[in-house]
C-alpha positions as a Markdown table, in Angstrom:
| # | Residue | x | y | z |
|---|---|---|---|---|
| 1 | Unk | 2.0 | 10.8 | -10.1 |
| 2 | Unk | 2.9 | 10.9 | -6.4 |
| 3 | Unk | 2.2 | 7.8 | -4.4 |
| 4 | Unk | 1.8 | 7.0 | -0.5 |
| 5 | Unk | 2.3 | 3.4 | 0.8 |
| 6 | Unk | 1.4 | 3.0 | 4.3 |
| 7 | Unk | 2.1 | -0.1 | 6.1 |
| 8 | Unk | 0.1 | -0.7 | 9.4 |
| 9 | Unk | 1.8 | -3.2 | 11.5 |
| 10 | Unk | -1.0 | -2.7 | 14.1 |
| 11 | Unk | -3.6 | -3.4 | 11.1 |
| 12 | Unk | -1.6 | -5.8 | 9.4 |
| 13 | Unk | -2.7 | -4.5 | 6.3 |
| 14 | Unk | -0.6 | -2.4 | 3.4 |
| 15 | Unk | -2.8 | 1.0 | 2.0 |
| 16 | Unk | -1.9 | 2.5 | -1.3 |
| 17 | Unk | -3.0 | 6.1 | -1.3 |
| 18 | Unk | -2.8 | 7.0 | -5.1 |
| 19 | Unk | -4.2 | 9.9 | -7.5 |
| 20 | Unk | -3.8 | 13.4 | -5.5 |
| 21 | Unk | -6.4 | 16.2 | -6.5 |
| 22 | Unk | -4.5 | 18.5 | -4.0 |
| 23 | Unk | -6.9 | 17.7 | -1.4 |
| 24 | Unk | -6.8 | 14.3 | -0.7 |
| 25 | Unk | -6.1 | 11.4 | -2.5 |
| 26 | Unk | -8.7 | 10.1 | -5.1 |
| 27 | Unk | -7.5 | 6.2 | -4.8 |
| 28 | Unk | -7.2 | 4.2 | -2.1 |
| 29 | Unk | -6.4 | 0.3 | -2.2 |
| 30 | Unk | -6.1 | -1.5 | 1.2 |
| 31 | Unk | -4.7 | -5.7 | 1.1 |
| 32 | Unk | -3.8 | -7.7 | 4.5 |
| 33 | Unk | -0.5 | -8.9 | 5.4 |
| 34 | Unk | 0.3 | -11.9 | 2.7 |
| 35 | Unk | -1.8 | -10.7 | -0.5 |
| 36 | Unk | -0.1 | -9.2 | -3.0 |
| 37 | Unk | -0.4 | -5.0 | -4.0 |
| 38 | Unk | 0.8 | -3.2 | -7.2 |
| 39 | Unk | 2.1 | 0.2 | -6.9 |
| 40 | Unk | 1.1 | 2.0 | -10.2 |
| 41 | Unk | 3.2 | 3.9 | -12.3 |
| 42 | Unk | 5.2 | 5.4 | -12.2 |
| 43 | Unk | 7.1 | 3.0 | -9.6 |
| 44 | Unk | 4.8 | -0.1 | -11.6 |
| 45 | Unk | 5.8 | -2.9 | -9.3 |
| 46 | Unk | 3.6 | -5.2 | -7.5 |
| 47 | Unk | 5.2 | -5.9 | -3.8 |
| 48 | Unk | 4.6 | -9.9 | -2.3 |
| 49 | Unk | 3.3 | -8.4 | 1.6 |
| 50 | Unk | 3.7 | -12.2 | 3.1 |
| 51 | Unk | 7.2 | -11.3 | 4.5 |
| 52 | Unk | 5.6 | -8.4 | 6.8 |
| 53 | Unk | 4.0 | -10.5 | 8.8 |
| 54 | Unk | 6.6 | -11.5 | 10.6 |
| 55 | Unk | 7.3 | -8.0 | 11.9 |
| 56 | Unk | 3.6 | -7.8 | 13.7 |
| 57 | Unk | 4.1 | -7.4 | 17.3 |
């Protein structure tokens, strides 16, 4: 299942675009800068977002 992780510095806030239908994409999870977000299979990993807050300009 293809995945798209977008990180938005400007936002401060990580999106996970998930479940294609060849259109768009069916999921979308959005977290701020220090929560955590789990990428689902098949990566399966859940990524700690704290650190990216100290690349915000």
């Amino acid at each position: 299942m293809p995945l798209y992780l977008l990180i938005d510095r400007q936002a401060c806030q990580v999106v996970v675009y998930s479940e294609p239908d060849g259109a768009r994409y069916e999921n979308v999870h959005t977290v701020q800068f220090g929560k955590t977000v789990h990428l689902p299979d098949p990566v399966g990993i859940t990524l700690e977002t704290e650190q990216l807050k100290n690349w915000v300009s």
